[in-house]
OpenMM code with the backbone's topology and positions (N, CA, C; nanometers):
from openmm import Vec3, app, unit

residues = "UNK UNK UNK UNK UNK UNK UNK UNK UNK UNK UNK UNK UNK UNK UNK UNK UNK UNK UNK UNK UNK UNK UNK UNK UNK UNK UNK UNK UNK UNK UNK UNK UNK UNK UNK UNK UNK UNK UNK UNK UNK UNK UNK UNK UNK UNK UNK UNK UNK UNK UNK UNK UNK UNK UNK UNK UNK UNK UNK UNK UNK UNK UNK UNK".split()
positions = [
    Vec3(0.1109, -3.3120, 1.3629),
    Vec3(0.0833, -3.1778, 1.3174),
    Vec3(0.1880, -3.0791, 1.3686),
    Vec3(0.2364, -3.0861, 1.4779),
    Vec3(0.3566, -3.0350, 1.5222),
    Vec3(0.4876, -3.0127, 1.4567),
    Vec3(0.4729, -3.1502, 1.4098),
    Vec3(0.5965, -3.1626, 1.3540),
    Vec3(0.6482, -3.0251, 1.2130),
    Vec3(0.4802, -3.0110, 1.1501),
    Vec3(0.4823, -2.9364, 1.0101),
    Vec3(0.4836, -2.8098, 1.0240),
    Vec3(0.4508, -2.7798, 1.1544),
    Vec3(0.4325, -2.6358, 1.2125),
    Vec3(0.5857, -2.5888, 1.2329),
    Vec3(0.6527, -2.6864, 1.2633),
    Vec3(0.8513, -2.6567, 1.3423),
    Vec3(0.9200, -2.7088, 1.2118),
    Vec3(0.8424, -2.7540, 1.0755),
    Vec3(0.9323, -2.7514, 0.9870),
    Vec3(0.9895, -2.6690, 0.9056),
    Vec3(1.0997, -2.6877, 0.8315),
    Vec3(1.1691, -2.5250, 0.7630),
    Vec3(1.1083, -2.5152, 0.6461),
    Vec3(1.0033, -2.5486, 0.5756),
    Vec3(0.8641, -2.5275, 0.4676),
    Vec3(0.7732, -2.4035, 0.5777),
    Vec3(0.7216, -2.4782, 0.6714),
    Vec3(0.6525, -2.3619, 0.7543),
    Vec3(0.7120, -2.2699, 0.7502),
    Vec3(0.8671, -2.2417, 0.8316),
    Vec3(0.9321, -2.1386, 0.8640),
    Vec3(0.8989, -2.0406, 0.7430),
    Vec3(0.9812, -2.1172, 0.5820),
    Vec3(0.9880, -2.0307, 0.5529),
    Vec3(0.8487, -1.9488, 0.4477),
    Vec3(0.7404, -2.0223, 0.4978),
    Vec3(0.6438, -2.0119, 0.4296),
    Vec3(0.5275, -1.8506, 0.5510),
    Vec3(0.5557, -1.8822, 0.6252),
    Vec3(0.5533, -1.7640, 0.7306),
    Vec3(0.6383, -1.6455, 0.6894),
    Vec3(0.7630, -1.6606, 0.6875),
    Vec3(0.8546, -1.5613, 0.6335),
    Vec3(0.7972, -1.5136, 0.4738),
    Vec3(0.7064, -1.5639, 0.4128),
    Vec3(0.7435, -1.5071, 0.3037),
    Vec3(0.5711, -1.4466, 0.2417),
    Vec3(0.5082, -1.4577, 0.3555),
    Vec3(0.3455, -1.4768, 0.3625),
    Vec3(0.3435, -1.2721, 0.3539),
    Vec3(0.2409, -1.2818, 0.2618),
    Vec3(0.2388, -1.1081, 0.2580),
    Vec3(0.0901, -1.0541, 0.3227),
    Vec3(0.0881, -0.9940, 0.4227),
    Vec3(-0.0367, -0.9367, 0.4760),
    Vec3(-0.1463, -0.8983, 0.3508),
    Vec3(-0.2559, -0.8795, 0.4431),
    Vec3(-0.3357, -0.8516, 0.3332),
    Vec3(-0.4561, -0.8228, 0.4015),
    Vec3(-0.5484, -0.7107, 0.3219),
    Vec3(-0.6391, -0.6571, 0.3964),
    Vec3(-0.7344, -0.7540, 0.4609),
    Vec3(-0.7934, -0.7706, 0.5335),
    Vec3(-0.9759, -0.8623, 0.5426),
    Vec3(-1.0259, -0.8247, 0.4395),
    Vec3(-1.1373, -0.9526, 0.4802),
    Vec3(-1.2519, -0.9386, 0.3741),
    Vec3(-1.2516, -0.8716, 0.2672),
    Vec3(-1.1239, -0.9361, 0.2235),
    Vec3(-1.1567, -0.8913, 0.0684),
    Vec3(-1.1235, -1.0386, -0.0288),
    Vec3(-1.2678, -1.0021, -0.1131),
    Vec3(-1.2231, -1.1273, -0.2485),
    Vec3(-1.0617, -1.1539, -0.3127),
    Vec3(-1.0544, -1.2737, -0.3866),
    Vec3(-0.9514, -1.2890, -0.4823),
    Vec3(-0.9115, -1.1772, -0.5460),
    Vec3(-1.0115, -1.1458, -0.6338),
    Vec3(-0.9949, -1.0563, -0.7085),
    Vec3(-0.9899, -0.9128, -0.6720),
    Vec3(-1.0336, -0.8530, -0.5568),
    Vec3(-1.0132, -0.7267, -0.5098),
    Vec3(-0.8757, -0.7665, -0.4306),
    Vec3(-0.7780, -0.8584, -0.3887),
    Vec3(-0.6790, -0.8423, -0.3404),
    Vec3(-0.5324, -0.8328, -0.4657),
    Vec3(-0.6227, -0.8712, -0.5506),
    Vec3(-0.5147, -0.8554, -0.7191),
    Vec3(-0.5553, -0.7508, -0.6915),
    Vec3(-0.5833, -0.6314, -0.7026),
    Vec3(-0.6108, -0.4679, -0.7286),
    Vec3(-0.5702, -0.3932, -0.5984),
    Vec3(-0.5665, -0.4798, -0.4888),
    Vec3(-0.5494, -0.3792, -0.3330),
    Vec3(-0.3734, -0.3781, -0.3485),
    Vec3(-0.3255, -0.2465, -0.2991),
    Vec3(-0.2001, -0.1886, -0.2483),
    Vec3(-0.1919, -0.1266, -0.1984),
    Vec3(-0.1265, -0.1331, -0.1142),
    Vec3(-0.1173, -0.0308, 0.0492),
    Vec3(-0.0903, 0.0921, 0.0062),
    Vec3(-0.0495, 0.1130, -0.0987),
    Vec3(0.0323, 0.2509, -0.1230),
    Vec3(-0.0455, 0.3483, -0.2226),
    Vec3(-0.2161, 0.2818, -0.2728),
    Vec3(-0.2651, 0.3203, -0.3347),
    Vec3(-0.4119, 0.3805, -0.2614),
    Vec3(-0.3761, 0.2987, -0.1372),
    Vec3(-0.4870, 0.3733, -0.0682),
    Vec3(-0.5091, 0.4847, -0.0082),
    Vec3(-0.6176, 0.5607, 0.0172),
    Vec3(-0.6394, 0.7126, 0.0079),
    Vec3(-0.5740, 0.7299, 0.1517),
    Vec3(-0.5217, 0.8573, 0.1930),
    Vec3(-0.4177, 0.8712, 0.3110),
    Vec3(-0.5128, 0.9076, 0.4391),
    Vec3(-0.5708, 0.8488, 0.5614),
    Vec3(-0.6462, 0.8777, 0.6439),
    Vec3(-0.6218, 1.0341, 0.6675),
    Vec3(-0.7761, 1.0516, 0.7293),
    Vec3(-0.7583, 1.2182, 0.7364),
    Vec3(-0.6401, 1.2661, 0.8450),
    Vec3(-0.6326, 1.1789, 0.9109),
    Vec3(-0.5669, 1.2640, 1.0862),
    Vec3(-0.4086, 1.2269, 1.0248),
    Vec3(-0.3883, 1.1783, 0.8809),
    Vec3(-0.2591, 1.1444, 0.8400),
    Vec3(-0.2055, 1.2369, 0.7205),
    Vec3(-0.3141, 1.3151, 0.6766),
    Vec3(-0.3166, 1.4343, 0.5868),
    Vec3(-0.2523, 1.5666, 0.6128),
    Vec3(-0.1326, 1.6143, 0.5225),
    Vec3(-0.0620, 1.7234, 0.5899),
    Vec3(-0.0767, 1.8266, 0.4649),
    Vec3(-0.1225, 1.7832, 0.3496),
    Vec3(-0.1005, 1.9020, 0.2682),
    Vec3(-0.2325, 1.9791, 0.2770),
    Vec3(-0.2323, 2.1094, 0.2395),
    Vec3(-0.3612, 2.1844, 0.2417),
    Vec3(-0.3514, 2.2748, 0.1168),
    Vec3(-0.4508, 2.3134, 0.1089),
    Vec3(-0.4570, 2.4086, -0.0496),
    Vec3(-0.3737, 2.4763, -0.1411),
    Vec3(-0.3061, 2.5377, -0.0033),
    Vec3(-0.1476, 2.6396, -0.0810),
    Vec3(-0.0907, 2.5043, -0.1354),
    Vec3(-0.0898, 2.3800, -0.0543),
    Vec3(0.0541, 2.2799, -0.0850),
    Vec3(0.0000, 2.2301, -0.2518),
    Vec3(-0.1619, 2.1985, -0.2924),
    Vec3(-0.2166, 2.1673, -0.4232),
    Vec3(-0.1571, 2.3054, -0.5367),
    Vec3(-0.1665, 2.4253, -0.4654),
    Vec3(-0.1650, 2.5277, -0.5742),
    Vec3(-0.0215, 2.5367, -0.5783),
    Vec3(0.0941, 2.5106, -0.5164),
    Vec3(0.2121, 2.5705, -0.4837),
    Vec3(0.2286, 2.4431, -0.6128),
    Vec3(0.1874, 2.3205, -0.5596),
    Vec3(0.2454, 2.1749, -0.6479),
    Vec3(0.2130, 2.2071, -0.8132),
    Vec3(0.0964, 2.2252, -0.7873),
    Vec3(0.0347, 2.3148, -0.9742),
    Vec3(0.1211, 2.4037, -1.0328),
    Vec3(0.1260, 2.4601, -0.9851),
    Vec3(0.2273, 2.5911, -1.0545),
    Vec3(0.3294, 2.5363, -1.0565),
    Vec3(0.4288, 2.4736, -0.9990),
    Vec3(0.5365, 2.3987, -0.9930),
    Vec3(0.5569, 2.3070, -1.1330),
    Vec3(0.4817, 2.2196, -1.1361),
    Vec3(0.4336, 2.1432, -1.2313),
    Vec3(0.3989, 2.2105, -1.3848),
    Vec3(0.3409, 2.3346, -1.3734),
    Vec3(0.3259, 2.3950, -1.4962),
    Vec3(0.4104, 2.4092, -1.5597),
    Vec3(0.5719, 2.4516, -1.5307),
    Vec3(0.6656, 2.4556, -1.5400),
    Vec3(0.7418, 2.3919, -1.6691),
    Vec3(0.6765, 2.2464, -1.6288),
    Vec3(0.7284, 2.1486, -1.7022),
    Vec3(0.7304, 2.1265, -1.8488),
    Vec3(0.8584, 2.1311, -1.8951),
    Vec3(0.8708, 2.1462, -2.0483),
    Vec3(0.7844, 2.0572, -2.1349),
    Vec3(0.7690, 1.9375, -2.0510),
    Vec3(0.6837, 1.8532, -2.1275),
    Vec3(0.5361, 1.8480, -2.1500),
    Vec3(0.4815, 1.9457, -2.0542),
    Vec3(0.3461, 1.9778, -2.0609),
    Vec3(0.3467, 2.1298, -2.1570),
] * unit.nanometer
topology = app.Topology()
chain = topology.addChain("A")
for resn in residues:
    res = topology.addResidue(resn, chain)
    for name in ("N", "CA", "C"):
        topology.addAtom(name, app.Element.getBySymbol(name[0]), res)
């Protein structure tokens, strides 16, 4: 068993292994992305002006 653990299949099968939340099903890890998840509060920097400043900004836009 050693041997498969120090082989370069392991190596590079470690190297190429992508984290992934717990406990979550098959199918909720097809739908999970780190980058889609909601931003913890104590990690939250925008506040109301930054929503209304972004709105109006956005109104702007020729395509809307």
């Amino acid at each position: 068993m050693k041997k498969a653990k120090n082989s370069k299949i392991a190596h590079w099968s470690d190297k190429l292994a992508v984290e992934s939340e717990p406990n979550l099903t098959t199918a909720q890890l097809m739908l999970f992305y780190h980058d889609l998840k909601p931003v913890e509060p104590l990690r939250r920097q925008w506040g109301a002006w930054n929503f209304v400043g972004f709105w109006v900004a956005n109104s702007f836009n020729i395509n809307t």
